[in-house]
C-alpha positions as CSV (number, residue, x, y, z in Angstrom):
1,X,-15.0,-9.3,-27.2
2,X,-17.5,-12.1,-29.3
3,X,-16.1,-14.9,-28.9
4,X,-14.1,-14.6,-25.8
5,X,-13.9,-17.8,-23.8
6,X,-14.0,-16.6,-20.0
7,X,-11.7,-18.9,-17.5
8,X,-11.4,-19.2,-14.2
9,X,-8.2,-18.9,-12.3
10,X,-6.2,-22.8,-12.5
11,X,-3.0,-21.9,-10.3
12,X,-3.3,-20.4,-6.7
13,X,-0.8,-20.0,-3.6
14,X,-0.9,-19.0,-0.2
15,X,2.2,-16.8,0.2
16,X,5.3,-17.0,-2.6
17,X,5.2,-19.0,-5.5
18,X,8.2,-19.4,-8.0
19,X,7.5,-19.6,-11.4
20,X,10.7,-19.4,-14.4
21,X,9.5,-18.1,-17.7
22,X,13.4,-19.4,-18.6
23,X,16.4,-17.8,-17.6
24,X,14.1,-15.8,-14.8
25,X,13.2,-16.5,-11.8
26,X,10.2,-14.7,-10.4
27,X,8.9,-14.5,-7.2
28,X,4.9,-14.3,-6.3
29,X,4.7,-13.4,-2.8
30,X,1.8,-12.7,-0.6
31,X,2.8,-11.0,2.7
32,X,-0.6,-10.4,3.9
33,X,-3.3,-8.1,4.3
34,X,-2.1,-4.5,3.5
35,X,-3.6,-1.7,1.1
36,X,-6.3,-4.8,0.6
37,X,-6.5,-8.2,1.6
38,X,-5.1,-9.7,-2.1
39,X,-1.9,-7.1,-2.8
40,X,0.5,-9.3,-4.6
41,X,4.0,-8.0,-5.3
42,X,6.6,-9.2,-7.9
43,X,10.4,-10.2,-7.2
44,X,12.8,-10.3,-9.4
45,X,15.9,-11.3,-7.1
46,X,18.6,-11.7,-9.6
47,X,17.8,-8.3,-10.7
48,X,16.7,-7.0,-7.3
49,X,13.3,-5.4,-8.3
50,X,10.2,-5.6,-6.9
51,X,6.9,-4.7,-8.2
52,X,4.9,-4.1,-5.2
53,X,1.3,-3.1,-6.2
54,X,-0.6,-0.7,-4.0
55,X,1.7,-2.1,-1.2
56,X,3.7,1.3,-1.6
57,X,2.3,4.5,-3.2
58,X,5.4,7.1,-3.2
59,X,4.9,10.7,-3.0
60,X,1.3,9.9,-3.2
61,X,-1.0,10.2,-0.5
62,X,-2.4,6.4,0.1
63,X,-6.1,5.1,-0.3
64,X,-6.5,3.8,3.2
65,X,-10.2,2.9,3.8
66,X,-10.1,-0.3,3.3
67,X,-6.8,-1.3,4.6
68,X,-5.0,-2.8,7.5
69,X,-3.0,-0.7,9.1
70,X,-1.4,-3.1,11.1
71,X,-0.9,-5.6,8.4
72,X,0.3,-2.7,5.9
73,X,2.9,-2.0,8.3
74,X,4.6,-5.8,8.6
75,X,4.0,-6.5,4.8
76,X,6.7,-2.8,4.7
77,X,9.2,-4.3,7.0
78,X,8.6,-7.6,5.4
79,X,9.6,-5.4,2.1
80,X,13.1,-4.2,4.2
81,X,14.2,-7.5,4.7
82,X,14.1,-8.8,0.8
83,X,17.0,-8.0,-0.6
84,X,16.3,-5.1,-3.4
85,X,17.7,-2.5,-5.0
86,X,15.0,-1.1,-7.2
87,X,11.1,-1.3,-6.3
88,X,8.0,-0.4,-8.4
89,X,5.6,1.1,-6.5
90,X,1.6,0.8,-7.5
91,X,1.7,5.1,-7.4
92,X,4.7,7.0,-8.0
93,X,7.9,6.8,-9.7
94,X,11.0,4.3,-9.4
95,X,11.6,3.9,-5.6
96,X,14.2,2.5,-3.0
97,X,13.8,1.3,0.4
98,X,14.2,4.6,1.9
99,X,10.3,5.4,0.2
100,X,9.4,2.4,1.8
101,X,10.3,3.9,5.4
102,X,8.8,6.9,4.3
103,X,5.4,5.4,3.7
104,X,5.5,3.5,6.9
105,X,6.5,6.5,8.8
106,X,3.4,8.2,6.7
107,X,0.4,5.7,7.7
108,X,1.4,4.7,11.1
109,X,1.2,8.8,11.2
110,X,-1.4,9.6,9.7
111,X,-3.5,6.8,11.3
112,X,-2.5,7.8,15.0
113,X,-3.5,11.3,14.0
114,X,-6.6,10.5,12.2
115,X,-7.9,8.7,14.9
116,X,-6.4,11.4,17.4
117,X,-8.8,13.5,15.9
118,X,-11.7,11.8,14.6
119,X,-12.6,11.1,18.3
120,X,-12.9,14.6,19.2
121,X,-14.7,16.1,15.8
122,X,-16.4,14.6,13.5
123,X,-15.9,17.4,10.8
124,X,-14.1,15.7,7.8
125,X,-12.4,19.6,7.1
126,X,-11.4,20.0,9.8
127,X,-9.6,17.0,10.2
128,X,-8.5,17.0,6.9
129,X,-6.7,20.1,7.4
130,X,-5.0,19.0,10.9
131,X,-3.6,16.3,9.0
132,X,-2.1,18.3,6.2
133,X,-0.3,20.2,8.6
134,X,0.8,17.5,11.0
135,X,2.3,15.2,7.8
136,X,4.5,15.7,5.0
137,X,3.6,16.8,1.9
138,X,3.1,14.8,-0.5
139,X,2.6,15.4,-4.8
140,X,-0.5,13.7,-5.6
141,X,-3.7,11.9,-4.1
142,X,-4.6,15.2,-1.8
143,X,-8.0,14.4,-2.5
144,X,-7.7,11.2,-0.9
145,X,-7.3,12.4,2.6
146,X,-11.0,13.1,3.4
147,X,-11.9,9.9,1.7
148,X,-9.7,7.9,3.8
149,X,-11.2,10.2,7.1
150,X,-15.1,9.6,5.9
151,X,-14.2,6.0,5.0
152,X,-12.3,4.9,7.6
153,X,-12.2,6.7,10.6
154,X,-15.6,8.3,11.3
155,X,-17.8,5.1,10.1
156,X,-16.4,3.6,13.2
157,X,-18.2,6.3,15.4
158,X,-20.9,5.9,13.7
């Protein structure tokens, strides 16, 4: 690392910039605050891929504490109206739009029933394990659920 020169970013945007690397058109686009405030996803519309980031975690229970639930949700639908075929999720394999309904379904879920409960008990197990039985499985990221209860639903009590 000697000798590395540092530099600070030259080029910013607000929400889509286009850039052509020749004979490919990429898309930057910013949809808003979702997973974090910054996601920025990828689009590749003459192939129909998108790269989204942490925008979409399939099979993959989410990192939610410091999202937006609200602004998650739009940036999904936002996602349903571009016209792809294949999407690269930031967790999970090779996806489709149907993984991106899933994931919608999954946090406007799990955030109704997190707060359902998290303002009757403040027992992260407990919760936890209400959860797991109210909502899909899912592969991976189990660990995450308690996080995501401690992080973001009973500091708000608190």
């Amino acid at each position: 690392m000697q000798g590395t020169e540092i530099s600070i970013p030259s080029l910013t945007f607000k929400k889509t910039m286009e850039i052509d690397p020749g004979n490919q058109k990429v898309e930057l686009i910013y949809a808003g605050p979702a997973h974090t405030d910054g996601n920025i996803m990828v689009y590749l519309p003459k192939e129909k891929i998108l790269f989204t980031g942490d925008i979409l975690f399939t099979d993959y229970h989410p990192f939610m504490a410091d999202g937006d639930i609200e602004g998650w949700v739009k940036v999904l639908d936002y996602i349903m109206s571009l016209d792809v075929e294949t999407i690269i999720p930031g967790h999970g394999p090779v996806s489709s739009k149907k993984d991106v309904v899933d994931m919608k379904d999954y946090i406007i879920a799990f955030d109704k029933k997190a707060k359902e409960l998290a303002a009757k008990s403040d027992d992260v197990e407990y919760i936890t394990s209400e959860i797991k039985k109210a909502l899909p499985a899912r592969s991976q990221g189990e660990g995450l659920i308690p996080m995501n209860i401690r992080m973001k639903y009973l500091k708000v009590k608190k």
